[in-house]
Biopython code that builds the backbone (N, CA, C, O; Angstrom):
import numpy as np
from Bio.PDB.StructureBuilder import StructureBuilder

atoms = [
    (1, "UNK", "N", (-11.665, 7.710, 35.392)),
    (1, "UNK", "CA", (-10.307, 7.584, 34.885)),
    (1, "UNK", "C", (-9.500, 8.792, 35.349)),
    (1, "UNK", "O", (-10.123, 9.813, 35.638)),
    (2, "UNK", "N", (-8.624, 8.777, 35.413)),
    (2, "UNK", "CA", (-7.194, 9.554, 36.312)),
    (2, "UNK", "C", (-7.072, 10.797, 35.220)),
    (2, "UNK", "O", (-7.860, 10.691, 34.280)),
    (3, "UNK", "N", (-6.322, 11.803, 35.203)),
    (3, "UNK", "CA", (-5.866, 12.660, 34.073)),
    (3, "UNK", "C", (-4.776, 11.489, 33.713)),
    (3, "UNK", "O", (-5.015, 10.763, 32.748)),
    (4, "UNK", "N", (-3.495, 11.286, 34.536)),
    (4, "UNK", "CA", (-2.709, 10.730, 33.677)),
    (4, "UNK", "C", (-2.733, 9.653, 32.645)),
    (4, "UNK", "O", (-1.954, 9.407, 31.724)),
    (5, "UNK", "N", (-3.708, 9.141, 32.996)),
    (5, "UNK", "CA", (-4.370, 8.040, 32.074)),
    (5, "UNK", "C", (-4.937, 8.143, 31.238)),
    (5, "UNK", "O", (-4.722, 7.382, 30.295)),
    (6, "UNK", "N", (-6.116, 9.293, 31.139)),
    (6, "UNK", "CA", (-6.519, 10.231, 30.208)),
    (6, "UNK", "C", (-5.732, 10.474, 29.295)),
    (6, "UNK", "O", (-6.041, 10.288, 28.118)),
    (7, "UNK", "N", (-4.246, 11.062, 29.776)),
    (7, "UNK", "CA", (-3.236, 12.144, 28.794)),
    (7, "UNK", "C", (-2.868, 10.788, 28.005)),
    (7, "UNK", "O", (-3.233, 10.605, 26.844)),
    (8, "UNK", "N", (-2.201, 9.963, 28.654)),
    (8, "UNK", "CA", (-1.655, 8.525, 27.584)),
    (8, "UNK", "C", (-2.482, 8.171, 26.908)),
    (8, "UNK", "O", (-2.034, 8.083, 25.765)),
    (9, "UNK", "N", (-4.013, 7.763, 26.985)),
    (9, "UNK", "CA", (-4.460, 7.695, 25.844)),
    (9, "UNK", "C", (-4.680, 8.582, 24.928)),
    (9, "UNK", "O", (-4.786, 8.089, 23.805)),
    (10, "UNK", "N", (-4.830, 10.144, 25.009)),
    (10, "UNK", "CA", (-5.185, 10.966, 24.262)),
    (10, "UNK", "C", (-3.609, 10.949, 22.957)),
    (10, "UNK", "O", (-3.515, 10.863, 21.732)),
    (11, "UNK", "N", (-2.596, 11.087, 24.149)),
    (11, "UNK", "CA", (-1.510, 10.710, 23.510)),
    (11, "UNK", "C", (-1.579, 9.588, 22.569)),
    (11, "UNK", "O", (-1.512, 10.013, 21.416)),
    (12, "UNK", "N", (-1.677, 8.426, 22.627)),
    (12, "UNK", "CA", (-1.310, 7.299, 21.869)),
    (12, "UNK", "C", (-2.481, 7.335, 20.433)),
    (12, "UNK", "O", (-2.359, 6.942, 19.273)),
    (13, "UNK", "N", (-3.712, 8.064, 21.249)),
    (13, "UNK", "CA", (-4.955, 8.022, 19.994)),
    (13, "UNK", "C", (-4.130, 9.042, 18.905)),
    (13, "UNK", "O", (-4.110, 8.729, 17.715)),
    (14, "UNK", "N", (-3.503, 10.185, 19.346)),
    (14, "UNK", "CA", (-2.893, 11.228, 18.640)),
    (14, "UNK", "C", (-1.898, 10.370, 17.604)),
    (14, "UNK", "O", (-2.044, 10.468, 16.385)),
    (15, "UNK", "N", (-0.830, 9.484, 18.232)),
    (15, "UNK", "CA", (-0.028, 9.096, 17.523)),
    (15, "UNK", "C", (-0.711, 7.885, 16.235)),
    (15, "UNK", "O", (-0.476, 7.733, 15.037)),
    (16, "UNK", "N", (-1.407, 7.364, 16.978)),
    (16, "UNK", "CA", (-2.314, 6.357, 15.624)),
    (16, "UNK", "C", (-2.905, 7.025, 14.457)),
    (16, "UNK", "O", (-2.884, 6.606, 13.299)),
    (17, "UNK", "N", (-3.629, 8.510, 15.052)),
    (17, "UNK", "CA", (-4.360, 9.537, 14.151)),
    (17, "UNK", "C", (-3.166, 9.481, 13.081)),
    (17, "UNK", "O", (-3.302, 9.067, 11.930)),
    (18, "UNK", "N", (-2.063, 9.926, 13.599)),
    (18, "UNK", "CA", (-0.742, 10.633, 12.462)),
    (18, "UNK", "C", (-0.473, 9.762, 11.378)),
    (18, "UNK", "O", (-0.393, 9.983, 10.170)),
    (19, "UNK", "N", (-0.331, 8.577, 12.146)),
    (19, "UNK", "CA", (0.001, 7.283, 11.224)),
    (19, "UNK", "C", (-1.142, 6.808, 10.435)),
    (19, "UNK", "O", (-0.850, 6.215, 9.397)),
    (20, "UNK", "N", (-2.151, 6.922, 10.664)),
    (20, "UNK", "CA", (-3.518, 6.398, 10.019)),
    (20, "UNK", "C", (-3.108, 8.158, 8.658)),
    (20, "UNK", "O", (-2.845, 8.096, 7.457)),
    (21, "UNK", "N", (-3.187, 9.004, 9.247)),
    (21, "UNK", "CA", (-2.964, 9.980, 8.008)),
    (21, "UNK", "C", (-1.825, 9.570, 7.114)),
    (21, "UNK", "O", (-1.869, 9.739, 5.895)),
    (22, "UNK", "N", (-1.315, 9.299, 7.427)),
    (22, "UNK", "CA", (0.308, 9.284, 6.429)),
    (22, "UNK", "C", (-0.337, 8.164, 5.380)),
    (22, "UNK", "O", (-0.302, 8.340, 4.162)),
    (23, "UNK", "N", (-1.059, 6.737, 6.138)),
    (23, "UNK", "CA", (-1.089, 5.597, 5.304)),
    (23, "UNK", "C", (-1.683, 5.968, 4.453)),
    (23, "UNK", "O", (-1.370, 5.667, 3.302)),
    (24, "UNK", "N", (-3.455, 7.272, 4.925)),
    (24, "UNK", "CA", (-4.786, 7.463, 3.944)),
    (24, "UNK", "C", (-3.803, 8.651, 2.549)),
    (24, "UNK", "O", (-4.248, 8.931, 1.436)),
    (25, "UNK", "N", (-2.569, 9.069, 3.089)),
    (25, "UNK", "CA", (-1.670, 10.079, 1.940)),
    (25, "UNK", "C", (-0.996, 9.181, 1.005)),
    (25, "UNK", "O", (-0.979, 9.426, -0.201)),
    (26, "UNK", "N", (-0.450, 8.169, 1.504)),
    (26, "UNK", "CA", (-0.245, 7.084, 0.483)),
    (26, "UNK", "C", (-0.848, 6.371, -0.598)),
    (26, "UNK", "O", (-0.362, 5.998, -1.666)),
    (27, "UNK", "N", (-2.241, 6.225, -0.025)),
    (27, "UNK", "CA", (-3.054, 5.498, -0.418)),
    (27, "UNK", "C", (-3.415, 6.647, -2.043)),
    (27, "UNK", "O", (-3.428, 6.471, -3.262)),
    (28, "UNK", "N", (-3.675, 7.893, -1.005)),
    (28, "UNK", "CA", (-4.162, 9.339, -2.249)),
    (28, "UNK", "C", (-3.235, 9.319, -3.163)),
    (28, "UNK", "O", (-3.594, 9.293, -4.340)),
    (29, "UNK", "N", (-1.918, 9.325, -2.851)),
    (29, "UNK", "CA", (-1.108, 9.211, -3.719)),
    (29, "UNK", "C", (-0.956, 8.083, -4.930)),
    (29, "UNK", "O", (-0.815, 8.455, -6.095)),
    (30, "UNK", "N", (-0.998, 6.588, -4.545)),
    (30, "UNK", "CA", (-1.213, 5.540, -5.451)),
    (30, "UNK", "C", (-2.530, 6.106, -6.143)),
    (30, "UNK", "O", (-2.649, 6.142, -7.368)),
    (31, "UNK", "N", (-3.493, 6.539, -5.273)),
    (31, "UNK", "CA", (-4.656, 6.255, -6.662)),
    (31, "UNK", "C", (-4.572, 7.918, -7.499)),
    (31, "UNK", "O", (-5.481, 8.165, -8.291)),
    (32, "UNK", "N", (-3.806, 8.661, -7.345)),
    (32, "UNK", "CA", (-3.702, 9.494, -8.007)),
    (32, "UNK", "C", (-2.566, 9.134, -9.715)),
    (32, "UNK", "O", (-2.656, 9.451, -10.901)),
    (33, "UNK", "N", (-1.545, 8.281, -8.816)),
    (33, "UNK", "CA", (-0.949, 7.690, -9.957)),
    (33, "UNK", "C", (-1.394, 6.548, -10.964)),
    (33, "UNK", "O", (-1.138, 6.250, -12.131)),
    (34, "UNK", "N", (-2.026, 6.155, -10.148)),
    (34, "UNK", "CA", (-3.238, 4.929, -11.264)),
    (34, "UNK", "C", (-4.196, 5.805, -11.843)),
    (34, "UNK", "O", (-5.100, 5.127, -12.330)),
    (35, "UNK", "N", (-4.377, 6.994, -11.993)),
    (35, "UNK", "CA", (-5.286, 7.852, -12.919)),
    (35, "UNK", "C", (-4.365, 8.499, -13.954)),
    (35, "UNK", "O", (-4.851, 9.124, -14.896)),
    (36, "UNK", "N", (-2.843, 8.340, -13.776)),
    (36, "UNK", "CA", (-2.472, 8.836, -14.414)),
    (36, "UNK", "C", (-2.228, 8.589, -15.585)),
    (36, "UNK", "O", (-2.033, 7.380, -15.708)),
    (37, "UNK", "N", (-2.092, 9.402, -17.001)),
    (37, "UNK", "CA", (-1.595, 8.849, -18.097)),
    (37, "UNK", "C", (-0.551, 7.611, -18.396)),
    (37, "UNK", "O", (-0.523, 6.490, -18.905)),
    (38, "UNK", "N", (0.346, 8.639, -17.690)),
    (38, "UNK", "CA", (1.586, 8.190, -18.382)),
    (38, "UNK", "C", (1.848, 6.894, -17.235)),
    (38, "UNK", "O", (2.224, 5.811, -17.684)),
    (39, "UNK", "N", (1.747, 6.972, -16.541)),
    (39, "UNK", "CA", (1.863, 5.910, -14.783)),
    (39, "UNK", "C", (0.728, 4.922, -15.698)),
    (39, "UNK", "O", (1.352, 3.863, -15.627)),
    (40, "UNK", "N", (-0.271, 4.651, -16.342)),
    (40, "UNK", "CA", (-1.010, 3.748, -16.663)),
    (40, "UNK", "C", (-0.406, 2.976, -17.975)),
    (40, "UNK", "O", (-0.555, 1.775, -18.204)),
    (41, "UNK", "N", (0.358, 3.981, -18.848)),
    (41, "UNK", "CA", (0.840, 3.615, -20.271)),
    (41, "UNK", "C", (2.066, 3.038, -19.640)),
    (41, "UNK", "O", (1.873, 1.866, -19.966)),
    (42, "UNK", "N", (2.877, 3.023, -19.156)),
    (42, "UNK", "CA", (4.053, 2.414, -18.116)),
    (42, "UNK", "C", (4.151, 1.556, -17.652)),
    (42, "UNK", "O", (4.762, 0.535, -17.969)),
    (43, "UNK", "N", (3.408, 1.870, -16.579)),
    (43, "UNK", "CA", (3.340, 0.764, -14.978)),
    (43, "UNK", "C", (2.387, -0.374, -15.641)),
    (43, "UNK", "O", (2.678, -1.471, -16.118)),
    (44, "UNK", "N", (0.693, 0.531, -15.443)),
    (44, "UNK", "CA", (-0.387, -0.670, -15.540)),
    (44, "UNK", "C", (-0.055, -1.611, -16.327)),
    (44, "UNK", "O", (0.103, -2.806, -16.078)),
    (45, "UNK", "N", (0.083, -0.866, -17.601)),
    (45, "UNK", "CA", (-0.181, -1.435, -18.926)),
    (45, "UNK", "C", (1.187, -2.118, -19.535)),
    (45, "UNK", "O", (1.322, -3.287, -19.894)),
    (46, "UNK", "N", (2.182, -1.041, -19.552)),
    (46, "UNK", "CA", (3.696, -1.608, -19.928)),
    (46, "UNK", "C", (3.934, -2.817, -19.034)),
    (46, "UNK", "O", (4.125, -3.958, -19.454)),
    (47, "UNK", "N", (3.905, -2.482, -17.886)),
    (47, "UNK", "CA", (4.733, -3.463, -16.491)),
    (47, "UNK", "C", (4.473, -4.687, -16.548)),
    (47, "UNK", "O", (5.023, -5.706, -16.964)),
    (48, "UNK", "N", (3.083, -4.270, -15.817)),
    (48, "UNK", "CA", (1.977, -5.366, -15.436)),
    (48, "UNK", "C", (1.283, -5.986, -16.316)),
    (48, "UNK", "O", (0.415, -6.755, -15.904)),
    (49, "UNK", "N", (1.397, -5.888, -17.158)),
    (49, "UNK", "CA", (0.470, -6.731, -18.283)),
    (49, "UNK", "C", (1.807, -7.068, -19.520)),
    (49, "UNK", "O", (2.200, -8.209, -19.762)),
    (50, "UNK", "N", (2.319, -5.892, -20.146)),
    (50, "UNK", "CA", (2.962, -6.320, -21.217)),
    (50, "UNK", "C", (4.335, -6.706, -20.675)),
    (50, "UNK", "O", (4.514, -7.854, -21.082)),
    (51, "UNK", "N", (4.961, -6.479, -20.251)),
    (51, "UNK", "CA", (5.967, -6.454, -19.539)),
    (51, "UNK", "C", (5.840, -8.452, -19.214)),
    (51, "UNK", "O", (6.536, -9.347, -19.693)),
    (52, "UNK", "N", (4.986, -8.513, -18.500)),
    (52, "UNK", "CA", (4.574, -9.824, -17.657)),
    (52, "UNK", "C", (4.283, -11.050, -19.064)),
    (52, "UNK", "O", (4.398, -12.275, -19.038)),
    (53, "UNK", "N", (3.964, -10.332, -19.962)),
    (53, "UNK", "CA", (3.493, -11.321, -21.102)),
    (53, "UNK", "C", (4.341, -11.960, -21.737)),
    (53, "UNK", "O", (4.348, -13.104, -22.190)),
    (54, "UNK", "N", (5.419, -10.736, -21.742)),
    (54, "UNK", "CA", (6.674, -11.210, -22.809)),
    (54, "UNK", "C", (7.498, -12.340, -21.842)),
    (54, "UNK", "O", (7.798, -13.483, -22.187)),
    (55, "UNK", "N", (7.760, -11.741, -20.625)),
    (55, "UNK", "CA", (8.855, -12.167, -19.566)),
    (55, "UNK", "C", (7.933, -14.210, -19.861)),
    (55, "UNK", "O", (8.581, -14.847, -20.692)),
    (56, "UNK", "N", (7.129, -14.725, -19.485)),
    (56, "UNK", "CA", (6.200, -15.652, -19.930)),
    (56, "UNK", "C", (6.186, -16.164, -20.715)),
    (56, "UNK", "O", (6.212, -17.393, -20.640)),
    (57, "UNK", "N", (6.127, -15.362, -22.188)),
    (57, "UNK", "CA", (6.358, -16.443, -23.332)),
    (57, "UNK", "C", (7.674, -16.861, -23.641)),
    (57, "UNK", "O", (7.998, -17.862, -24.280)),
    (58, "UNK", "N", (8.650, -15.709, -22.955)),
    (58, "UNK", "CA", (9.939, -16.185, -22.843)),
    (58, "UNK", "C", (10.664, -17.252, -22.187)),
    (58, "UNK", "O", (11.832, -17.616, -22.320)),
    (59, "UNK", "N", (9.518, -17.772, -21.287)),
    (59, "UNK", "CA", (10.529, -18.990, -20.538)),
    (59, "UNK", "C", (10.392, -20.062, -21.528)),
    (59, "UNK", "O", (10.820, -21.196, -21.309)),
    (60, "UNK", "N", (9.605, -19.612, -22.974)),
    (60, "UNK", "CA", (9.305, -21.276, -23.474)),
    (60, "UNK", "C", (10.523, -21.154, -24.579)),
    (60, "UNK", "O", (10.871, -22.099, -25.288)),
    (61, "UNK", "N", (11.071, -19.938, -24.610)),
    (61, "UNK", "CA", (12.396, -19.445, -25.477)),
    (61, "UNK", "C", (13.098, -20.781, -25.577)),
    (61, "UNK", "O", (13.370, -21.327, -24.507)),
    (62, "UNK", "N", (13.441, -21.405, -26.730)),
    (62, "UNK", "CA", (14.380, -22.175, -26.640)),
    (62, "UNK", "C", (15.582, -22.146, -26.266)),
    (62, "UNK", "O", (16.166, -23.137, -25.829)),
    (63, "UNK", "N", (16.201, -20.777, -26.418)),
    (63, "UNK", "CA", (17.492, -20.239, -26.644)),
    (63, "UNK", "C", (17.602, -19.768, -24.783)),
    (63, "UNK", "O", (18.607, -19.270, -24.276)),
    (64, "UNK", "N", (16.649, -20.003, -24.234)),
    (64, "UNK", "CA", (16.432, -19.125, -22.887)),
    (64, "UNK", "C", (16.261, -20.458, -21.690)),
    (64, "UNK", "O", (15.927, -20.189, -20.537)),
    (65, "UNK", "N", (16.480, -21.603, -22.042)),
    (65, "UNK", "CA", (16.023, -22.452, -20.822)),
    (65, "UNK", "C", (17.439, -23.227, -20.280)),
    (65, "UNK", "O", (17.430, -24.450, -20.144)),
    (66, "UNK", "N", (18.291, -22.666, -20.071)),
    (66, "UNK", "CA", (19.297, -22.834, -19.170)),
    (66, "UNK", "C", (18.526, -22.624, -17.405)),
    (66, "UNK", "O", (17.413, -22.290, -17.000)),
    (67, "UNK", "N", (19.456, -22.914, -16.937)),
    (67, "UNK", "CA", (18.879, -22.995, -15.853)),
    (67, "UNK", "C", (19.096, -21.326, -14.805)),
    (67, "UNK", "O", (18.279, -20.801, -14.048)),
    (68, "UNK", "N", (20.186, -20.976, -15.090)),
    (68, "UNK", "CA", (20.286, -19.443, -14.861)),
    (68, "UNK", "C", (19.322, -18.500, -15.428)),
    (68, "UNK", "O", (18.997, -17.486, -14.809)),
    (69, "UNK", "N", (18.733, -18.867, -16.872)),
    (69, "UNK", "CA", (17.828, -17.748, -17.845)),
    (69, "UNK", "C", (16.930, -18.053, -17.218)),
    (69, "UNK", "O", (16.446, -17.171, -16.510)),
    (70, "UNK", "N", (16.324, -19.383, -17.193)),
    (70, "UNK", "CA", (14.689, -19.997, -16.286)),
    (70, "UNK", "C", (14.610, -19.242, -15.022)),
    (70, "UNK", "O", (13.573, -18.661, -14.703)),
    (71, "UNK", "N", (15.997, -19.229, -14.070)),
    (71, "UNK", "CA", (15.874, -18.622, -12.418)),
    (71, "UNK", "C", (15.573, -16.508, -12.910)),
    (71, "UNK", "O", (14.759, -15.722, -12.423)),
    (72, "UNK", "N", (16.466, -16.317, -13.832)),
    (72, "UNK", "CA", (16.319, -14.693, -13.870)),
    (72, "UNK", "C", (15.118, -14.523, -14.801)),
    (72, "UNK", "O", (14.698, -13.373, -14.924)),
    (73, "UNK", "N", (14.407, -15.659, -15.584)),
    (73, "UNK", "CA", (12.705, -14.700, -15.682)),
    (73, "UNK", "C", (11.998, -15.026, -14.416)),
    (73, "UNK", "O", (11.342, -14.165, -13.831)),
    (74, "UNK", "N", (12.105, -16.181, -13.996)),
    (74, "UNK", "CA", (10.933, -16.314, -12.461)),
    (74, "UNK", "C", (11.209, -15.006, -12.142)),
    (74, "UNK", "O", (10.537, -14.026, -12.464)),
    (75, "UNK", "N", (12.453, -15.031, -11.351)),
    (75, "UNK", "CA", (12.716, -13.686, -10.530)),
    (75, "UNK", "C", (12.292, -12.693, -11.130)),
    (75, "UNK", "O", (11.493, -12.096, -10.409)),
    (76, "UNK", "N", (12.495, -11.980, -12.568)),
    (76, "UNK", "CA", (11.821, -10.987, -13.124)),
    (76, "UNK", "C", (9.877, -11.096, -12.989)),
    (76, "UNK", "O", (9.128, -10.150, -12.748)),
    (77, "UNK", "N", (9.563, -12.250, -13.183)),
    (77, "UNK", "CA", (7.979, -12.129, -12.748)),
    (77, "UNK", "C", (7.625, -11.952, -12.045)),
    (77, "UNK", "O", (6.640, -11.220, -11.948)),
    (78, "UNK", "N", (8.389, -12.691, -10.794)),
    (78, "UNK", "CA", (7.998, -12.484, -9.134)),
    (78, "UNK", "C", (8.329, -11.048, -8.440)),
    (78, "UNK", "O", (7.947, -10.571, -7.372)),
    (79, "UNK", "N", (9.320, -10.465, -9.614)),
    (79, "UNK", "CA", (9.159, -9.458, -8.923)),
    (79, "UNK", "C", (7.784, -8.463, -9.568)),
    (79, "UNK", "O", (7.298, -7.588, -8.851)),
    (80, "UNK", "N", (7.405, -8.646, -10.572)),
    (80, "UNK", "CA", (6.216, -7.936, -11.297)),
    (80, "UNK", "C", (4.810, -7.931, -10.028)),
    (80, "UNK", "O", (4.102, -7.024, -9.592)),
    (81, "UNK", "N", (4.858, -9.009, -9.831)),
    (81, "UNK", "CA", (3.932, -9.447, -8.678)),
    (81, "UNK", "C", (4.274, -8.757, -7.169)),
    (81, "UNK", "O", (3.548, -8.187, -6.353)),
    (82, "UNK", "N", (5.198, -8.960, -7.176)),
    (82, "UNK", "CA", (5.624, -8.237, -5.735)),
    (82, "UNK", "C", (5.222, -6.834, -5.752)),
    (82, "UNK", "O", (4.376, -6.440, -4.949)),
    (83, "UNK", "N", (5.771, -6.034, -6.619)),
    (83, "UNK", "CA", (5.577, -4.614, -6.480)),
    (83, "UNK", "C", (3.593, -4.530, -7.225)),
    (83, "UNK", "O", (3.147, -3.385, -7.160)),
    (84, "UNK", "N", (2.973, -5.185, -7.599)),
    (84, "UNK", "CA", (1.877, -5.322, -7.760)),
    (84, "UNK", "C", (0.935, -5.712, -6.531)),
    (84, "UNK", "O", (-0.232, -5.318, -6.531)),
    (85, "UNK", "N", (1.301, -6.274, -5.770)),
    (85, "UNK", "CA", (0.610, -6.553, -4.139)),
    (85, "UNK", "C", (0.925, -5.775, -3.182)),
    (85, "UNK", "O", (0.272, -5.645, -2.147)),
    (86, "UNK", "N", (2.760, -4.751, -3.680)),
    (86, "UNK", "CA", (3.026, -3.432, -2.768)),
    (86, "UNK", "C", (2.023, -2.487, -2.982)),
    (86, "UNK", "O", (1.730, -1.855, -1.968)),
    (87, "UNK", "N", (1.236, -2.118, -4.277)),
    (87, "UNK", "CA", (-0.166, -1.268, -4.313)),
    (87, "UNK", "C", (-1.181, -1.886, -3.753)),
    (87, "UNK", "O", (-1.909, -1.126, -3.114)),
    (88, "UNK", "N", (-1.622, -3.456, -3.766)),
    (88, "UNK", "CA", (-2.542, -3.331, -3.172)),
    (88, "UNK", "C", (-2.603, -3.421, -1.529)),
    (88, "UNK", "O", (-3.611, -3.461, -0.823)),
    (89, "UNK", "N", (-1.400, -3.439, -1.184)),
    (89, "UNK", "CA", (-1.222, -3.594, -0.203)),
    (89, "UNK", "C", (-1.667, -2.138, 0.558)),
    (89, "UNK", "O", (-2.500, -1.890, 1.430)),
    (90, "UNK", "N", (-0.880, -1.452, -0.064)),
    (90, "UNK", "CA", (-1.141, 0.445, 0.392)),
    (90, "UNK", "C", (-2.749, 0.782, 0.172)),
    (90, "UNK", "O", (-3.431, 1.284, 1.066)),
    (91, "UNK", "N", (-3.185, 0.492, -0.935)),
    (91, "UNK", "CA", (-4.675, 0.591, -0.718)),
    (91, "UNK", "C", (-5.398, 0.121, 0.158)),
    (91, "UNK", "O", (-6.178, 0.853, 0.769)),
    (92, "UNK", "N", (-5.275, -1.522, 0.473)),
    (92, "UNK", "CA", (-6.034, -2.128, 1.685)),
    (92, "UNK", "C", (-5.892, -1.718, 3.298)),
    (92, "UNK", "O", (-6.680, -2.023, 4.193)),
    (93, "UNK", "N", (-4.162, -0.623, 3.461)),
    (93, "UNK", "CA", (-3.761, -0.093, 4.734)),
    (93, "UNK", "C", (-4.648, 1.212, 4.813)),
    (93, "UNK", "O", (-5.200, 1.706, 5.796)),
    (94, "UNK", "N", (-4.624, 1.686, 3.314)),
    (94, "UNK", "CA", (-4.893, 2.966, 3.509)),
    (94, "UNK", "C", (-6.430, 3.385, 3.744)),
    (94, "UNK", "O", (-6.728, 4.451, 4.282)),
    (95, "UNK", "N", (-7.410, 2.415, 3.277)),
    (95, "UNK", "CA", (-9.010, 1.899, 3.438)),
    (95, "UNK", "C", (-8.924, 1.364, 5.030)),
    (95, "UNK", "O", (-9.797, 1.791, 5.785)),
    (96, "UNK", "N", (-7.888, 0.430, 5.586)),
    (96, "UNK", "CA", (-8.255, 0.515, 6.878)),
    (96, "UNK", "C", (-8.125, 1.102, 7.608)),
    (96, "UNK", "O", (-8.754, 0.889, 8.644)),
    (97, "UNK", "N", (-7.215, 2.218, 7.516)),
    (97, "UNK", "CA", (-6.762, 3.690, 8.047)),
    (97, "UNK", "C", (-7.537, 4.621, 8.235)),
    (97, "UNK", "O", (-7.434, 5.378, 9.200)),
    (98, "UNK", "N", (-8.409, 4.710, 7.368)),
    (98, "UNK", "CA", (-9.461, 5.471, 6.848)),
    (98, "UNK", "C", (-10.604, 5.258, 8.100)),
    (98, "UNK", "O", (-11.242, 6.170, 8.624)),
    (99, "UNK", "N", (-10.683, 3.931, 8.407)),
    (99, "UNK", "CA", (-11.556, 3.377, 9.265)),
    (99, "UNK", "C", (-11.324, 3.802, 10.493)),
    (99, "UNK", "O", (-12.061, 4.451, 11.235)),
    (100, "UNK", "N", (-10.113, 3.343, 10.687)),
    (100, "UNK", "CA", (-9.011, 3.680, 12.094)),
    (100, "UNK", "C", (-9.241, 4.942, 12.486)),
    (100, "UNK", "O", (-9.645, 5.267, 13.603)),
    (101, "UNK", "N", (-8.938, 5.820, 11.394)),
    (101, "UNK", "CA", (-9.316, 7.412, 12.267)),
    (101, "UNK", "C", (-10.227, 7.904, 12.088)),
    (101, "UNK", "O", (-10.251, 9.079, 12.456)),
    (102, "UNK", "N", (-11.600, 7.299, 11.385)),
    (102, "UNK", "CA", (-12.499, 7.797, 12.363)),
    (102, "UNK", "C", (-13.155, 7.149, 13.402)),
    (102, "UNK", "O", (-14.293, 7.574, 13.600)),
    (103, "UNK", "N", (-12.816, 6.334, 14.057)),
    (103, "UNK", "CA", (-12.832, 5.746, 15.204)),
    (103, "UNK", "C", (-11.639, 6.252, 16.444)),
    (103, "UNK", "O", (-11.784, 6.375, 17.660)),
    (104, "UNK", "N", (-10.781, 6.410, 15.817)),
    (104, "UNK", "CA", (-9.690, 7.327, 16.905)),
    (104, "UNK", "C", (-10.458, 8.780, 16.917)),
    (104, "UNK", "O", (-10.620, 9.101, 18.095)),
    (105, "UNK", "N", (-11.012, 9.817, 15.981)),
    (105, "UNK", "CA", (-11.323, 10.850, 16.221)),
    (105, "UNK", "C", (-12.664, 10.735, 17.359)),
    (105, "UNK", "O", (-12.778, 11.276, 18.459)),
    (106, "UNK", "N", (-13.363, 10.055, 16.820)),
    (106, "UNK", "CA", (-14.569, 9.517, 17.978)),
    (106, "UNK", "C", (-14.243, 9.518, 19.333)),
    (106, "UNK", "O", (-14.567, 10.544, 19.931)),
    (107, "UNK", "N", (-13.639, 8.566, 20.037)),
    (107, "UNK", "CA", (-12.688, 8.324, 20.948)),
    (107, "UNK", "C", (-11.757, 9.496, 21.849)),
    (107, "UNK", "O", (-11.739, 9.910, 23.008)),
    (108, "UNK", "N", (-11.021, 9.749, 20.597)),
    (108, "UNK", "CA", (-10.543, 11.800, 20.984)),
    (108, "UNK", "C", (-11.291, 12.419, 21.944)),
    (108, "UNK", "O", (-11.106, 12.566, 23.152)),
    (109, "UNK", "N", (-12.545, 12.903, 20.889)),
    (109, "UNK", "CA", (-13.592, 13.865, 21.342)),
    (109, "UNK", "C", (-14.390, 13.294, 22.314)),
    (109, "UNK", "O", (-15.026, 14.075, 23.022)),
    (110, "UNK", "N", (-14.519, 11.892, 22.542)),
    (110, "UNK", "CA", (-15.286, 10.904, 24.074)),
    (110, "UNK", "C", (-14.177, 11.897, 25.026)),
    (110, "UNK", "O", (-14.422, 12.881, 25.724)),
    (111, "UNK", "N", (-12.871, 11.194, 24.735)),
    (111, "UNK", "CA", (-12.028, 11.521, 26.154)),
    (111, "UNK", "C", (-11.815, 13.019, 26.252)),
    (111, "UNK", "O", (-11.525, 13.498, 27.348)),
    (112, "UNK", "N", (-11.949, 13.854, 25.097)),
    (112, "UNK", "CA", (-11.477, 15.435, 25.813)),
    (112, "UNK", "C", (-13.241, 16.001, 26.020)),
    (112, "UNK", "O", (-13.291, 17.195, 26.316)),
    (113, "UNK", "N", (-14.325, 15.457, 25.928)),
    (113, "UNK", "CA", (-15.681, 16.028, 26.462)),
    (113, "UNK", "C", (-15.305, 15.552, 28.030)),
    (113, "UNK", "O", (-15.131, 16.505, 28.789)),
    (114, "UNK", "N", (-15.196, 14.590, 28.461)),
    (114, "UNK", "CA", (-15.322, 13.835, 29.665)),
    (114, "UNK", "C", (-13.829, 14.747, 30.189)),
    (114, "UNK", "O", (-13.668, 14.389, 31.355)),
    (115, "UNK", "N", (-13.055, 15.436, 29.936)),
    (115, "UNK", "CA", (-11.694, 16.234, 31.151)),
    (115, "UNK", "C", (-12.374, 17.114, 30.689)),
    (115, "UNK", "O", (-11.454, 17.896, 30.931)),
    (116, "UNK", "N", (-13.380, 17.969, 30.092)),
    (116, "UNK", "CA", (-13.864, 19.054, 30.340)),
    (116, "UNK", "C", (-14.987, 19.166, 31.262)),
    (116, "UNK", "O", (-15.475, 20.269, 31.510)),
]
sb = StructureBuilder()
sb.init_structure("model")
sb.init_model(0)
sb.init_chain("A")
sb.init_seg("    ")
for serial, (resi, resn, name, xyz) in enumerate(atoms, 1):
    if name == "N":
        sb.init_residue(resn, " ", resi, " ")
    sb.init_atom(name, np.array(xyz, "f"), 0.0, 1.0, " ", f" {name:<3s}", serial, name[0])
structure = sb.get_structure()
């Protein structure tokens, strides 16, 4: 293989490394906030569970089944769910990230043994 060809990949492995870090800092970050007190008495527990329970028994609200009240709890649930698959989403990037660079670091150290 050429140097210049060498340098672009060393380059591009570099830039995946950065991005694979940022996702595995995200990831540290969510599960630091899912240990947290107050982020569990809130989010987990308030949001996602109680939050989700009420919004639910409310569509059977009598006083609540217009057709505007029915569209703004969906939307209030769907969004409970949405930002609930945005964590697992960051966890499942940040576990494959995890993977990613150490297979880019591997790779690294292949291509800078072989230009030495």
């Amino acid at each position: 293989m050429n140097n210049v060809n060498e340098d672009a990949q060393l380059e591009q492995i570099e830039i995946s490394m950065k991005q694979a870090r940022k996702s595995i800092d995200r990831m540290k970050s969510l599960e630091k906030l899912t240990n947290n007190k107050e982020f569990i008495n809130i989010v987990l527990e308030g949001y996602f569970e109680g939050e989700a329970s009420r919004l639910v028994l409310l569509k059977a609200d009598p006083a609540l089944q217009s057709v505007e009240d029915q569209k703004q709890l969906d939307n209030s649930i769907t969004a409970i769910g949405y930002l609930r698959q945005y964590f697992i989403t960051v966890n499942q990037i940040g576990r494959m990230s995890e993977k990613s660079l150490d297979a880019d670091q591997e790779t690294q150290e292949e291509l800078l043994a072989g230009v030495e």
